[in-house]
Every structure is written in C-alpha cells, then in structure tokens.
C-alpha positions in Angstrom: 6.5 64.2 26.2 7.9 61.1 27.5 8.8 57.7 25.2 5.2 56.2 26.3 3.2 58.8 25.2 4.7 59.1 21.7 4.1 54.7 22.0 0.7 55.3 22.8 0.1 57.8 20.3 1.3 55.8 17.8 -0.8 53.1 18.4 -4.1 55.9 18.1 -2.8 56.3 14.5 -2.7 52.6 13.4 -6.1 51.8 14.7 -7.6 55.4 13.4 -6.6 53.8 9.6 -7.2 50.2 10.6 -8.0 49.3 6.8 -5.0 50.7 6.1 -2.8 49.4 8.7 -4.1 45.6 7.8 -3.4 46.2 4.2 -0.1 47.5 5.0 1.2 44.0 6.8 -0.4 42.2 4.7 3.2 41.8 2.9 4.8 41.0 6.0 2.2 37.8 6.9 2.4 36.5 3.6 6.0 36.9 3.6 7.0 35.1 6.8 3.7 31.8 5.6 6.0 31.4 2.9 9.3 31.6 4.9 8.2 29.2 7.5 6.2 26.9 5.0 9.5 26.9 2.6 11.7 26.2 5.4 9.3 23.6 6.9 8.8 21.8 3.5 12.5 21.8 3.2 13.5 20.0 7.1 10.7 17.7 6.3 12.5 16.8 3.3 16.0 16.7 5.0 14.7 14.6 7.7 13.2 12.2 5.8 16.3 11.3 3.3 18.3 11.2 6.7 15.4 8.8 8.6 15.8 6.6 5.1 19.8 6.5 4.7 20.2 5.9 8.2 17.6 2.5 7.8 20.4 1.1 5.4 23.3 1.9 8.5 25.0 5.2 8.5 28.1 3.1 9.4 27.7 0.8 7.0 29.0 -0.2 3.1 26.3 -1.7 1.0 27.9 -3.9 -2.0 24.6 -4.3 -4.5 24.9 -6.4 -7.6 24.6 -4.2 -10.7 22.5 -5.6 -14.0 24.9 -5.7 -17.0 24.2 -4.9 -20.6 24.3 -7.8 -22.7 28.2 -7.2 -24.2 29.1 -6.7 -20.9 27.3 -10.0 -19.4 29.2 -12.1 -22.1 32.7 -10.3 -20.8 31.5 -11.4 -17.3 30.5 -14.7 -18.4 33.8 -15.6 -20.5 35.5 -14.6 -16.9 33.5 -16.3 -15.4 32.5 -13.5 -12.9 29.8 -15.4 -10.6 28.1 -12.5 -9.2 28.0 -11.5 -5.7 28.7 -14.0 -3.8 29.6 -14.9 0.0 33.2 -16.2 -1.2 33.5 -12.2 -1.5 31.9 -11.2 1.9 34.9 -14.0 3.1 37.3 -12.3 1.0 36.6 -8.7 2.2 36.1 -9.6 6.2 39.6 -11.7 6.3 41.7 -8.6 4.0 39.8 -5.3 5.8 40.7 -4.2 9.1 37.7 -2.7 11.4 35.0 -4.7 9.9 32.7 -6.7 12.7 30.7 -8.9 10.0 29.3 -9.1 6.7 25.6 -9.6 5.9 24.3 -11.0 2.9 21.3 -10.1 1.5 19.0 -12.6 -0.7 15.6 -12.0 -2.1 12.9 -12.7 -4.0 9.7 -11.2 -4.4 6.9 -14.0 -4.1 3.3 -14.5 -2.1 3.0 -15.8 1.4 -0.6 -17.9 2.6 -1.6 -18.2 6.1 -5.6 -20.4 5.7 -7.4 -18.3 2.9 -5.5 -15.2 3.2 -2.4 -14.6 0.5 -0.5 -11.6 0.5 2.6 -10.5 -1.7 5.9 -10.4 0.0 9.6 -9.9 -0.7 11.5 -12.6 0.8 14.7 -12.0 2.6 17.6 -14.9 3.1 20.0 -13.4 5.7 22.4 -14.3 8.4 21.4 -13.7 12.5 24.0 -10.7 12.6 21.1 -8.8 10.3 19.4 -7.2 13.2 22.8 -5.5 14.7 23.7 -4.7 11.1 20.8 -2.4 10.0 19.9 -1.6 13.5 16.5 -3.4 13.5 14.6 -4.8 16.4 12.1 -7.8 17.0 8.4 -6.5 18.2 7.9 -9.9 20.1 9.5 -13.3 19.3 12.9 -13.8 18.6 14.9 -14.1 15.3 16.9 -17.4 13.9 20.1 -18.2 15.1 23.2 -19.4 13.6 22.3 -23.2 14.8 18.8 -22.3 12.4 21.3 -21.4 10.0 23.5 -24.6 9.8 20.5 -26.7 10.1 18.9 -24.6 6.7 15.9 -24.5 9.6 12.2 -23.3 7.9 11.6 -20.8 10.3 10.9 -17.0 9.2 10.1 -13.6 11.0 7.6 -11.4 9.6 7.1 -7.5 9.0 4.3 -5.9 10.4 2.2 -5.6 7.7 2.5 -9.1 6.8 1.4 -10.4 10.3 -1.4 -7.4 9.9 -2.6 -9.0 6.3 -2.4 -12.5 7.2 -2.9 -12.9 10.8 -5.1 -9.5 12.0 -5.5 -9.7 15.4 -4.3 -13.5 16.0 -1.1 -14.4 17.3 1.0 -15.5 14.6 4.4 -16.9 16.4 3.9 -20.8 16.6 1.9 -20.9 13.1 2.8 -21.8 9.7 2.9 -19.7 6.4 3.7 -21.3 3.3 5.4 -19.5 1.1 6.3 -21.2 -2.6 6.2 -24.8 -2.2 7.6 -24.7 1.6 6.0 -24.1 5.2 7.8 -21.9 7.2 7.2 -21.6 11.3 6.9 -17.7 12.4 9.0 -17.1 15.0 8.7 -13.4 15.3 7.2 -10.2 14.2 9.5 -7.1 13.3 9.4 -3.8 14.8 7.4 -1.4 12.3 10.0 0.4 9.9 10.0 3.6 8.0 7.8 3.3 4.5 9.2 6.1 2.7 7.2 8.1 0.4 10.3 9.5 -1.6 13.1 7.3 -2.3 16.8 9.0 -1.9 19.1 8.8 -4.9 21.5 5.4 -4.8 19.1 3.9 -2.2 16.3 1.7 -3.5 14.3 2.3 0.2 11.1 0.6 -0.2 8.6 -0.8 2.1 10.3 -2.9 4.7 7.4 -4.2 6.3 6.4 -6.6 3.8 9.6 -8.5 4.1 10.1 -12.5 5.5 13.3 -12.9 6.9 14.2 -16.8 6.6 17.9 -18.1 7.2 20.0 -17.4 4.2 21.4 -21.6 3.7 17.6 -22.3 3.5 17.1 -19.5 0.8 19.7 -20.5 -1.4 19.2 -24.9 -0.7 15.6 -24.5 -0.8 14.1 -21.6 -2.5 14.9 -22.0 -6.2 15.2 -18.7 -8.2 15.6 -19.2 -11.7 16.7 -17.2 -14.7 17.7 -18.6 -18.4 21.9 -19.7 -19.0 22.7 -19.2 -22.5 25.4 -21.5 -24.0 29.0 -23.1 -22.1 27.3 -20.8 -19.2 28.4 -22.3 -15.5 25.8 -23.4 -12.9 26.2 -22.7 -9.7 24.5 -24.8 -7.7 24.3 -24.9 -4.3 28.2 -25.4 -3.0 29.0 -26.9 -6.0 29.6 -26.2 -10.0 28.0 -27.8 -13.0 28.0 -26.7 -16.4 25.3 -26.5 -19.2 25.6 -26.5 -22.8 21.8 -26.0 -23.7 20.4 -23.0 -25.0 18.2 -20.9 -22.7 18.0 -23.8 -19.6 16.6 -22.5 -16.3 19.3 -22.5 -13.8 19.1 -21.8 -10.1 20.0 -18.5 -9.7 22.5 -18.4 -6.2 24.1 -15.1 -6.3 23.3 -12.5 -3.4 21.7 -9.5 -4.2 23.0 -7.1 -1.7 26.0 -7.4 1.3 26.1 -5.2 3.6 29.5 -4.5 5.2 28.8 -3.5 9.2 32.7 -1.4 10.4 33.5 -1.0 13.5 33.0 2.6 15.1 36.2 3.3 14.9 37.2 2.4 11.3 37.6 5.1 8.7 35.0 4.1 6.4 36.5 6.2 3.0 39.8 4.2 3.4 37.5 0.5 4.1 35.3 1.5 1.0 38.4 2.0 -1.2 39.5 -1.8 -0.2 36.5 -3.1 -0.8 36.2 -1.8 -4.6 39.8 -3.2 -5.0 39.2 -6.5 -3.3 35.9 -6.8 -5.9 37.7 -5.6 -8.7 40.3 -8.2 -8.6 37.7 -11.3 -7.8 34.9 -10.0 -10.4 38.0 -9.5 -12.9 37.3 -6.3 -13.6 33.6 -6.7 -14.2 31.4 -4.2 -12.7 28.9 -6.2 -12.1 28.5 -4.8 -8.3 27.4 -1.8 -7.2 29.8 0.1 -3.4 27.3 2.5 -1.9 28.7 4.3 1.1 25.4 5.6 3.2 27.2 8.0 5.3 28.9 10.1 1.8 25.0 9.8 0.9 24.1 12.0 4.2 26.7 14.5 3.7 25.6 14.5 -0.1 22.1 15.1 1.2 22.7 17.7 3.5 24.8 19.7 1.6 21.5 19.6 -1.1 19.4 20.2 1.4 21.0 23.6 2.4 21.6 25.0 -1.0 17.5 23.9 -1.1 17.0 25.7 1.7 18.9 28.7 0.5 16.8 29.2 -2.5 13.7 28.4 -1.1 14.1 31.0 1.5 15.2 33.6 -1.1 12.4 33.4 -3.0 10.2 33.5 0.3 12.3 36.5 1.5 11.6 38.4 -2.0 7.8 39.0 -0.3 9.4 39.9 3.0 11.2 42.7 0.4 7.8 43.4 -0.7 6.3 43.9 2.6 8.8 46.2 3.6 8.6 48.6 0.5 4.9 48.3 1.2 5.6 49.3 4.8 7.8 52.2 3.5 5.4 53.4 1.1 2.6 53.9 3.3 4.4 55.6 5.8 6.0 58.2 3.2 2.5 58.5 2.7 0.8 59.0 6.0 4.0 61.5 6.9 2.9 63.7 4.0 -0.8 63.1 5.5 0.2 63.9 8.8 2.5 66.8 8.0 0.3 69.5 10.0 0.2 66.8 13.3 3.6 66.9 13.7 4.1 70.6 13.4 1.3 70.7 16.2 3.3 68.1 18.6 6.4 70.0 18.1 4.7 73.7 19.0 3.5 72.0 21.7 6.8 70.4 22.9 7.8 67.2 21.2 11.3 66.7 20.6 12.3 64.9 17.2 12.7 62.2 18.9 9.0 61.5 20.0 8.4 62.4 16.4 10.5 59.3 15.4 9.7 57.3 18.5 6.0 57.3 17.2 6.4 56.2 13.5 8.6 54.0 14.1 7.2 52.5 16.1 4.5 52.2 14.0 6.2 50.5 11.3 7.9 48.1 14.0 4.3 47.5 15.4 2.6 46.2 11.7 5.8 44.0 11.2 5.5 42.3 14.3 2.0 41.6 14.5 2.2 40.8 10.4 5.0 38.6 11.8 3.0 36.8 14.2 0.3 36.7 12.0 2.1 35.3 9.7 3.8 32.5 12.3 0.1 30.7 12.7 -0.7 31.2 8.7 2.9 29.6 7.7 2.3 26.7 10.5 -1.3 26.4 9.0 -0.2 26.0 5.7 2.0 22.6 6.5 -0.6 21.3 7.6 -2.6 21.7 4.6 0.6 20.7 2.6 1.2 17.3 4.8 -2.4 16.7 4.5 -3.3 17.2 0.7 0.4 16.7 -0.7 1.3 14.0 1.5 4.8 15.7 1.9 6.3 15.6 5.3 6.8 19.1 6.7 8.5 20.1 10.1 8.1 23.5 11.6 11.5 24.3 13.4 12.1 26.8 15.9 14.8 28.2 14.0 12.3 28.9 10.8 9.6 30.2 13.3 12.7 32.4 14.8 14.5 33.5 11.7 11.1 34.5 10.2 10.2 36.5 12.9 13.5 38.1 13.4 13.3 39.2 9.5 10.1 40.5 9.7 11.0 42.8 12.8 14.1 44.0 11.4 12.2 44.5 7.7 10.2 47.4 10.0 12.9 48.4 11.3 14.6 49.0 8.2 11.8 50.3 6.1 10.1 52.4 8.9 13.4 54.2 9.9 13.7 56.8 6.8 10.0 58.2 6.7 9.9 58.6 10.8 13.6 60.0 10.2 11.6 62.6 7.5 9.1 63.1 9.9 11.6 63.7 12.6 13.3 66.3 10.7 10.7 68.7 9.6 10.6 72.3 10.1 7.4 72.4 12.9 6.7 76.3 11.3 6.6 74.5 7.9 4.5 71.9 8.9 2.3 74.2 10.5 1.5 76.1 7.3 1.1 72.8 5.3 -2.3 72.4 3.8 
C-alpha cells in the first residue's frame, strides 16, 4: 500500500463523519479569527501611534509650555520666568551643535468667515521653516516667506477642511477670510493630514486640518490673546516690557506655546535634548514651566508596548489554538478506538504501520489546515467588522496570516501524532477480535 492510498483513504474517513470532522476544526478556525484579528487590531494600533508621532518629526525635540499650579506661578512670577519665548529658541540654536532651525509655534483657538459661512479654527503663528520642520506639504499655493514675516504681512494658508467649510468647491487662494477683527489673504491650501482617532501619550495630536497658518510677527503684533496679571505682574508687550500694578488687568498674552527644535540627521538627539533642558533650566530659573518631548524615545516607547501588546494578545488567542488541538486529539483517540477492527483489516491485508500512521495523521493535519484556512478569511472578516463598527484601525499582515497558519498546521501535527502513533502500533490479531 503505497503513501497515496493511505492519503486517499484518509480523506474517505473525514468526509464518511463530515459532522464530525467540521465540529472537530471548529477549534482550529476560531482559534486562528482570533489570532489574526488580535494581531491585526494590534499593527493597526502600532501603525497608527507611529503615523501620529512621526506628524510631530521623528527627528525632532518639541519644547511645550507646561500650565503651573498657582504656588508655582507666583515662584515663576517673582523670577520673573516669561514663558516660552523666542529669546530661548535663540538661546538653544546659537549654544546646540546639529540643530538646522527652531520653529515657534503660536496659537489660538478662534472662528474664521469667508461671506456667510463661519467655521471654528485653531490659529497657528509660525515661521516659513514650518513646512521642512514637521515635514508638511502645500496642496496648491504657496506658503509665506520670511519677507511676509518681516513685513507682519496678513496673509494665511488654510487646512483642508477649512477651505472645504468655507469655500466648497470655489477656489479660495486670492480671497479674504477674516478672522477676529483682521482680514487675512489665502495664499494656499495644505496637503490633507492625519486626524487621529486615538491620541498617543505626551502628544496632544489633534485635527490638523482645521489649522490657519499666518506669519508668527503678525500673530504676536496683531492678534491679541489675553489672560488676567495679578499684582507687580510684568507685561510683555510686543518687543518691549511694561509693568502693571492693577489687580486682574487683561494683558496681551505673547509667550509661544510650543517650539519645535528641527536637528540635523546626523546629531545625536539624547545628547541635544539633554542641552536643551539645561539651557531652559538656567533661563526659566529653575521653573518648569516648559514641557521637552523627544518624539523619537516616544516610538521606541511605543513599540516596545506595542510588542508586549502583541504578546498577550496572541497568548490569549493561542489558548483556543490549544483548545483546537486537544479537540483534535480527542476525537481522534476516539475514532482509533472506533476504527480499531479497520486497521486490523488493513494490516491482514498488508499495510505497514506506517500507512496506518500516514492515514490518521494525515487526517488530523488535513482538519487543521483547512480549519486554518477557514479560519484566515473568518479572522480577515472580522477586521472588517471591527474597522467598521469600532472605528478601530486594523491591518492584516502577512506575518499574522503566516504565523496563524503555521500554528494551526503544526497544532495537527502535534495533536494528531500520538493517536495515529496508537493506531500504528496495534496488534492487527487484536484488532481483529475487537468488537
């Protein structure tokens, strides 16, 4: 009896207990769905934190200003720590080596009008080294330039879902949106960006495409953000200082929010990041009233979560890959003892105990991979449902699809090897006389 006989009649058995066969890999589909939907759920998530960190500049040091407590304001105050300021963007580019530039980041969250449409923005004052910076790119138009800058021009570049709100189908470069009390020309139209959906710990990611880029000199001249000085408090005031000895009298409020320190390639960015805290330490005396995120310790951070998350996940998904297999084990103890009197008529009749084994093994390795395939278009099939109830993002990787599949196949392996190894080694005279 040659190895394609004892294949095909293996394959009579399975489909003479078809019920039973179906029920048996019923452990193994589950099992690999919720291997490959684990995993999947899991590089979605990886992908995603990576997708956001990398919008703030993987290369990058962001320097964010930090809200105080009140005890701590007054220390800052009797210091008289400014905030984050561009004096300390000056500082830091002159005293680090391997930084290009420094971008400062001013906002404030206000509406803009274009005719009889109004639409809440956040407003960005920046520098025209922004777009290298963060890695951003202009859809059509252009964005300001340093002679903008200088002349504290009111020109502004849009995100996309501003131009969508205010402008629909109209060409908005040329026209005017007023935003606060000022009119501001619209000189370009940003590149969609990432809206995340989760944000990533240490990064406030939020919908860029609602932000108005305008120069920063006509942001901090022009745009007026106010917020209440209490007593001897000092007033900074465009480039110069003034001092106010009222109670609770609106100030303009000209401290940066964010600056975002772009390094060159080469630059170790651990050793630059270290300067930095010591440079602000010594200008904000001591107050921490600034916040050093390094993006790229972020993405190691996050990977190195993501893993142990895909770790577990895959455990617990692998526990019904166990199941399947003891199921698989089970049934085939079973069908030997069934089957007893078969084999002692295959061996009278000239089959070697190898056939024997050849056949219900390869049963068992036949329900594991067809569970296993099975299970492939049931795990891909349930992303889809997760992406399009949960709104999760979920990625089906070859790897997942490969590792699932592998487990499942060796799982038969595994499982089927001791009951065809018992039906194998039985006594064909014994057999025989079985009832």
């Amino acid at each position: 009896m040659n190895f394609d006989e004892s294949i095909r009649i293996g394959l009579a058995g399975l489909l003479a207990h078809r019920v039973r066969s179906v029920l048996t890999a019923l452990g193994i589909i589950f099992g690999v769905a919720a291997v490959i939907a684990m995993l999947s759920i899991g590089e979605g998530a990886r992908l995603e934190a990576l997708e956001q960190i990398r919008l703030m500049g993987v290369n990058n040091i962001i320097i964010k200003t930090k809200e105080l407590s009140a005890q701590t304001e007054e220390r800052a105050k009797a210091n008289f720590s400014p905030g984050l300021t561009a004096l300390d963007g000056e500082a830091i580019h002159q005293v680090c080596p391997g930084i290009d530039y420094v971008i400062p980041h001013w906002e404030k969250s206000t509406f803009a009008q274009f005719l009889s449409e109004r639409e809440e923005i956040k407003l960005i004052g920046t520098t025209p080294e922004f777009l290298a910076g963060f890695g951003y790119t202009i859809s059509f138009g252009r964005f300001f330039t340093a002679e903008q800058m200088r002349e504290q021009a009111n020109v502004c570049v849009i995100g996309v879902d501003v131009k969508d709100a205010l402008f629909a189908f109209e060409t908005p470069i040329g026209k005017s949106i007023k935003v606060d009390d000022q009119w501001f020309s619209v000189i370009g139209v940003m590149t969609r960006q990432l809206a995340p959906s989760k944000k990533v710990e240490s990064l406030d990611i939020r919908n860029l495409n609602i932000d108005v880029y305008i120069p920063l000199t006509t942001a901090q001249y022009k745009m007026v953000r106010y917020r209440s000085s209490g007593t001897g408090s000092v007033t900074f005031r465009g480039g110069g200082v003034s001092f106010s000895n009222r109670d609770r009298t609106p100030r303009p409020k000209m401290e940066l929010d964010q600056m975002t320190v772009k390094l060159d390639p080469n630059a170790r960015i651990e050793e630059v990041a270290e300067v930095v805290k010591r440079i602000l330490a010594r200008r904000h005396y001591g107050i921490s009233d600034y916040e050093v995120v390094v993006p790229e310790a972020l993405v190691q951070q996050s990977q190195k979560t993501q893993q142990i998350f895909n770790v577990v996940m895959g455990a617990i998904a692998g526990i019904s890959l166990l199941v399947g297999g003891i199921g698989i084990m089970n049934i085939m103890l079973a069908s030997v003892l069934e089957r007893t009197k078969e084999i002692g008529i295959r061996r009278a009749v000239g089959a070697t105990r190898g056939d024997v084994l050849t056949q219900f093994l390869f049963e068992a390795l036949f329900i594991s991979v067809v569970g296993g395939i099975i299970g492939i278009f049931i795990g891909w099939a349930l992303t889809s449902i997760i992406t399009l109830y949960a709104g999760w993002r979920t990625v089906v990787s070859v790897a997942a699809v490969i590792l699932a599949f592998t487990v499942s196949a060796a799982v038969g392996v595994a499982f089927g090897y001791y009951p065809a190894k018992k039906a194998a080694s039985q006594n064909p005279i014994e057999s025989l006389r079985y009832e």
